[in-house]
TIGU-699210 format. One record per residue (C-alpha): residue in one letter; x, z, y. Coordinates in steps of 0.05 Angstrom, whole numbers, plus 32768, in hexadecimal, padded with zeros to 4 digits. Each point is the difference from the previous one (the first is absolute). Layout:
BEGIN
res/x/z/y
A/X/Z/Y
...
***
This chain:
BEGIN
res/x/z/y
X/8000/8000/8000
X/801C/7FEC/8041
X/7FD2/8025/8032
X/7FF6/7FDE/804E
X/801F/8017/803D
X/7FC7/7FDA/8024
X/8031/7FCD/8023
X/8006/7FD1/7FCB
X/803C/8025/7FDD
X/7FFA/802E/7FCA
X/8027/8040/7FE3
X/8030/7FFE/7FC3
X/7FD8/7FF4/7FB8
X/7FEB/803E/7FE1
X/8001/7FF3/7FA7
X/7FCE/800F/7FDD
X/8017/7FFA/7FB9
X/7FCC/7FE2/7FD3
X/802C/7FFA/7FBA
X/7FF1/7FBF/7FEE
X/800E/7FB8/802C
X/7FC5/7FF1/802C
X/7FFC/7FC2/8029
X/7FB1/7FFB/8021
X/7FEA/803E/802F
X/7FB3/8008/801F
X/7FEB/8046/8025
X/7FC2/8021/8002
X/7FDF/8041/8009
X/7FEF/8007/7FB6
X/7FF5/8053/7FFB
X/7FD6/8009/8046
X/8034/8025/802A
X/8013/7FCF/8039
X/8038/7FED/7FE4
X/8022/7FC7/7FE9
X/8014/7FF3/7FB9
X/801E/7FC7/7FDA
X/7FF3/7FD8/7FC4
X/802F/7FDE/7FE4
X/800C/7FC5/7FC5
X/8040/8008/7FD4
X/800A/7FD5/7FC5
X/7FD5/802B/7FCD
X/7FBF/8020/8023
X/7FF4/8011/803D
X/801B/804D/8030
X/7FDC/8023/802F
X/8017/8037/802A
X/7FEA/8028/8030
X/8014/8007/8049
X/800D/8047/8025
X/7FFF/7FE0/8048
X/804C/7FF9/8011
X/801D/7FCC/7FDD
X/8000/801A/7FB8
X/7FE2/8005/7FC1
X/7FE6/802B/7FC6
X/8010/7FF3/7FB6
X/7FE2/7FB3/7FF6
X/7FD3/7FFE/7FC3
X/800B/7FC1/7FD2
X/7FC6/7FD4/7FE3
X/8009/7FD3/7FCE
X/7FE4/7FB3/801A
X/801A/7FD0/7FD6
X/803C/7FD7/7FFD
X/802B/7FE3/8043
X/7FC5/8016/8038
X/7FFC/7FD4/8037
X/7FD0/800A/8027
X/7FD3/8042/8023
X/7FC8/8008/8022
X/7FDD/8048/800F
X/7FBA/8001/801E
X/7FBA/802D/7FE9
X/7FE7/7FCB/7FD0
X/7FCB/8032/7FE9
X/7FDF/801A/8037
X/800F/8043/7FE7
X/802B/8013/8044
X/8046/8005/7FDC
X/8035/7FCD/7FFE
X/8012/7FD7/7FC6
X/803A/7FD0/7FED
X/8002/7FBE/7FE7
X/8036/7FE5/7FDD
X/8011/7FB1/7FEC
X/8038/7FF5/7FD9
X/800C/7FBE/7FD3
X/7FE7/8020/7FBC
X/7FB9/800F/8024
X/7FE0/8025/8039
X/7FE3/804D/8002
X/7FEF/8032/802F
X/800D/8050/8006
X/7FC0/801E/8015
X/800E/8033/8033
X/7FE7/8050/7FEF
X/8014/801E/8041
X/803B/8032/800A
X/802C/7FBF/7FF3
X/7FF1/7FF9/7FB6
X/7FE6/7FC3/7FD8
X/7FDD/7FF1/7FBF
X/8024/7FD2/7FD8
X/8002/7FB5/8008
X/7FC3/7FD7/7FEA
X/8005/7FBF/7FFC
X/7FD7/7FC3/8017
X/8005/7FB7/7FD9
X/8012/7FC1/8026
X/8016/7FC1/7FEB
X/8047/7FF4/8026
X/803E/8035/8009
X/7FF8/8022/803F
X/803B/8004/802B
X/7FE1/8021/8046
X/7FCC/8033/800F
X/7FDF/8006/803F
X/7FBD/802C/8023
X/7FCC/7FFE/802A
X/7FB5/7FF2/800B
X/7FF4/7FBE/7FF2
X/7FB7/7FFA/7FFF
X/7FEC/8032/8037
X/7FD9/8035/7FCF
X/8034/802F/8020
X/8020/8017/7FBA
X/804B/7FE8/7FF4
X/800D/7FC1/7FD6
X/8036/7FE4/7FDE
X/8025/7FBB/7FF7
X/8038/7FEE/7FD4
X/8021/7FC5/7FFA
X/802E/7FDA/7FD1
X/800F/7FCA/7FD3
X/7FD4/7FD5/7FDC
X/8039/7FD1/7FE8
X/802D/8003/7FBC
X/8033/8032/8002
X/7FF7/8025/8048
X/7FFE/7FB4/8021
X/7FD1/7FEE/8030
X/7FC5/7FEA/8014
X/7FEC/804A/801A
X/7FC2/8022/8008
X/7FD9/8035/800E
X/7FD0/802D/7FE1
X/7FCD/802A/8031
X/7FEC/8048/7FE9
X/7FC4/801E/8021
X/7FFB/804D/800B
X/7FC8/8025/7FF3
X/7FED/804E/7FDB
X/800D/7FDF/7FBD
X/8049/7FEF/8011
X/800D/7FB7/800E
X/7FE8/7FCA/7FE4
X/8008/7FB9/7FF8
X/7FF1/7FCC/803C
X/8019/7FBE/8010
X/8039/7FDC/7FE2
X/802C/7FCD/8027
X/8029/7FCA/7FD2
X/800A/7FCF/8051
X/803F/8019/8016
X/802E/7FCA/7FE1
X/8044/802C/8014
X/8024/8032/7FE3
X/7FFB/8041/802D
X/802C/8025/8007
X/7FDC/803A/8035
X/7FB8/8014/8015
X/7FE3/8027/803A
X/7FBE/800C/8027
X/7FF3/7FEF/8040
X/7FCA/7FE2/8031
X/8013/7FBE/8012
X/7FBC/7FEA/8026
X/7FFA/803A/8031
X/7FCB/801F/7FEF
X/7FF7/7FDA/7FC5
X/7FFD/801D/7FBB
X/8037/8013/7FD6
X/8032/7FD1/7FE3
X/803D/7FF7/7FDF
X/8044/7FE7/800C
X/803B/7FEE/7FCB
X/8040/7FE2/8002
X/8016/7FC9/7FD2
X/8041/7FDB/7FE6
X/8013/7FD7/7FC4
X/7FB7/7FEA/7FFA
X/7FE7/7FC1/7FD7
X/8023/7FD7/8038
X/8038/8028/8009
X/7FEA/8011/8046
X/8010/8043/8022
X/7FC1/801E/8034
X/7FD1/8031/8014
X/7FB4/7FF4/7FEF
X/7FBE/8021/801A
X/7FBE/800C/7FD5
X/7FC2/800B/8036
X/7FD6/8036/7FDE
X/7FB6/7FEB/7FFD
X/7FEC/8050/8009
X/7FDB/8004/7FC3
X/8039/8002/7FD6
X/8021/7FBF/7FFA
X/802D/7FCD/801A
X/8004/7FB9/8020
X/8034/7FD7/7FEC
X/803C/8017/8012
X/8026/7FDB/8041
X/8046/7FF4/7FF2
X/8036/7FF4/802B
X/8053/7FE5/7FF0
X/8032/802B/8022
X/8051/7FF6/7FF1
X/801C/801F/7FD0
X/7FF1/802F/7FD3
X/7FC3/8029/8011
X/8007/8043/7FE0
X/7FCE/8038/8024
X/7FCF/8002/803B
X/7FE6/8030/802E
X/7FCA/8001/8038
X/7FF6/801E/8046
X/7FF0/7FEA/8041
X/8049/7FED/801B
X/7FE2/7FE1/803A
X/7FC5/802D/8018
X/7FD3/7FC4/8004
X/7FCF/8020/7FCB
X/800C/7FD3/7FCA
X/8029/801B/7FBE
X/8047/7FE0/7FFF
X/8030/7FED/7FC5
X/804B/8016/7FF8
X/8019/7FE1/7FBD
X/803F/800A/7FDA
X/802A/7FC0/7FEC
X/803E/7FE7/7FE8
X/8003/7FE2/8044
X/7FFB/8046/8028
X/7FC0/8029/801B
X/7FCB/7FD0/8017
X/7FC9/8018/8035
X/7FBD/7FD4/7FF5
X/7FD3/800F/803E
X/7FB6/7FF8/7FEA
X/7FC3/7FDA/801F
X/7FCE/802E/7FF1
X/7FEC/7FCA/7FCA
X/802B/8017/7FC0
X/802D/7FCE/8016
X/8040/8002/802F
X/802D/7FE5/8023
X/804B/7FE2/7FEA
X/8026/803A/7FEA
X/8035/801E/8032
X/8044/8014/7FE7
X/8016/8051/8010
X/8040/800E/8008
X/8016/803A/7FCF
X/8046/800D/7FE5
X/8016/7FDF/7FC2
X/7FE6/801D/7FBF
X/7FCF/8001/7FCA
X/7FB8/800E/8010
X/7FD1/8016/7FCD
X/7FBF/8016/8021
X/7FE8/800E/8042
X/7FD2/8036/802C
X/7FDC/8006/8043
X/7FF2/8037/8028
X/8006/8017/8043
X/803F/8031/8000
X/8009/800E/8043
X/7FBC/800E/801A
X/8002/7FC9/8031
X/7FC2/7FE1/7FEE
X/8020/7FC4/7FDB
X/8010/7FF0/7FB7
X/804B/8000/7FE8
X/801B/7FEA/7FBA
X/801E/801E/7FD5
X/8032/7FD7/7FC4
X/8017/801B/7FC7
X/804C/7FE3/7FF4
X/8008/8010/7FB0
X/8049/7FDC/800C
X/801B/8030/8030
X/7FD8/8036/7FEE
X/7FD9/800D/803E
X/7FC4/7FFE/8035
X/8003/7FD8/8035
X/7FD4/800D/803A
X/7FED/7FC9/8034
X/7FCF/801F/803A
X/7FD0/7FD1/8012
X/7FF2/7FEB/804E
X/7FC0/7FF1/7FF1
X/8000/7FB1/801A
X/801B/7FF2/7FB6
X/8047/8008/800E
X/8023/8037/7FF0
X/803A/8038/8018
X/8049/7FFA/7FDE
X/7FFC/801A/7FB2
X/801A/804A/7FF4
X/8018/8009/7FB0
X/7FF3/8041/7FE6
X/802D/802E/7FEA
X/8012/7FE1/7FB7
X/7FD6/8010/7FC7
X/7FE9/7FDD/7FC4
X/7FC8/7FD3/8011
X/7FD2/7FD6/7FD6
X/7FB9/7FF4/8015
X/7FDA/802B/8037
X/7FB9/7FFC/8003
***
């Protein structure tokens, strides 16, 4: 945990040792006391631990989920007011049901007909209860075409809702955002090595009741490998940065779920896994945050909030893989 000193720098790491490798990281409230804690996938199952409010954590707890997990997603698929954890991984796809006090049941699984790769939450059809997508492969071996499988929530737990075999790419990252302002839900992926060999971000419009247009794609150079959303440019329409063999690439959005040719951003040399937004400095505008798994660091660039951005600050080194 590397905890803010509101300016857009942050304090040396504090370790939390987990004893086993993890490599994906969500936080949530998951006992009820206002503070964070983290759940995180490692190659076997899946650790939770609770947060004490300065940085540090209490013994995790380790739940079997399967082989390789991939993906995570938490949410309160049940209506029952405690929150549960989904996990995707590519032997199948379960979810922890939350029991409050930071425990879970174990893993129940749900059947789909592809190996899910990513996991993400939200309420897609506006019954205000959480739902789920996961998405992955459809093709021989882990090889594209992707898709996606929608989960509705609901008391029961979740249950099965529209499947999507149209996106003809093989993604490789998935997030939530509202592309239309205020439009309904949707979904955003990045792509590379697709059945064209083509490298891109794409956009599937959510219909609000659950599903999802085609999805819009669009070629950027390079590799594409992450994506992450915020307003860079305070016009009110949801932005793009993606990650690329090329270097970070800013997409500035028409309010459509499509955007604009993507801007390079100037960030030292290195190897960028995955990507965050948030607004570290109070300012009122959205910086990024890039995880360099080469160097093993953070790098921080604070935004100016007309989509360019301040000169990057690394971190103070530490092993890095995928921030969420």
């Amino acid at each position: 945990m590397l905890l803010g000193n509101g300016d857009g720098t942050f304090q040396p790491a504090i370790p939390s040792l987990l004893g086993v490798d993890a490599n994906v990281v969500t936080a949530g409230d998951y006992n009820g006391d206002g503070r964070l804690d983290v759940a995180l996938l490692s190659d076997f199952g899946i650790i939770t631990a609770l947060g004490d409010g300065q940085g540090r954590f209490q013994q995790p707890i380790n739940y079997p989920a399967g082989g390789y997990a991939t993906g995570v997603a938490t949410g309160d698929f049940n209506a029952d007011g405690k929150i549960d954890v989904a996990i995707a991984n590519g032997n199948g796809f379960g979810v922890l049901s939350g029991l409050g006090g930071g425990q879970f049941q174990p893993k129940y699984s749900l059947q789909q007909d592809f190996l899910p790769a990513f996991a993400v939450s939200g309420d897609f059809n506006h019954d205000g209860v959480t739902d789920l997508v996961v998405a992955g492969s459809h093709g021989t071996l882990g090889g594209p075409p992707d898709g996606y499988q929608v989960y509705f929530g609901g008391s029961g737990g979740l249950t099965a809702g529209p499947l999507g075999t149209n996106v003809l790419v093989d993604m490789n990252s998935l997030i939530t955002g509202r592309f239309r302002p205020g439009g309904n839900l949707d979904l955003a992926f990045a792509f590379n090595a697709g059945a064209n060999y083509t490298s891109g971000v794409g956009v599937l419009l959510g219909n609000g009741d659950g599903s999802f247009k085609n999805p819009k794609l669009m070629l950027i150079p390079g590799n594409a490998a992450g994506v992450a959303a915020a307003d860079f440019n305070r016009d009110g329409k949801l932005d793009l940065v993606v990650g690329a063999s090329a270097g970070e690439l800013l997409l500035l959005g028409n309010g459509d779920g499509t955007f604009q040719a993507p801007q390079t951003i100037t960030v030292p040399s290195g190897t960028y896994s995955a990507a965050a937004t948030a607004d570290l400095n109070g300012d009122g505008k959205a910086d990024l945050v890039l995880a360099d798994s080469f160097d093993e660091q953070i790098v921080v660039l604070l935004g100016n909030g007309d989509g360019t951005s301040n000169p990057p600050r690394p971190s103070t080194p530490t092993k890095c893989r995928r921030v969420w």
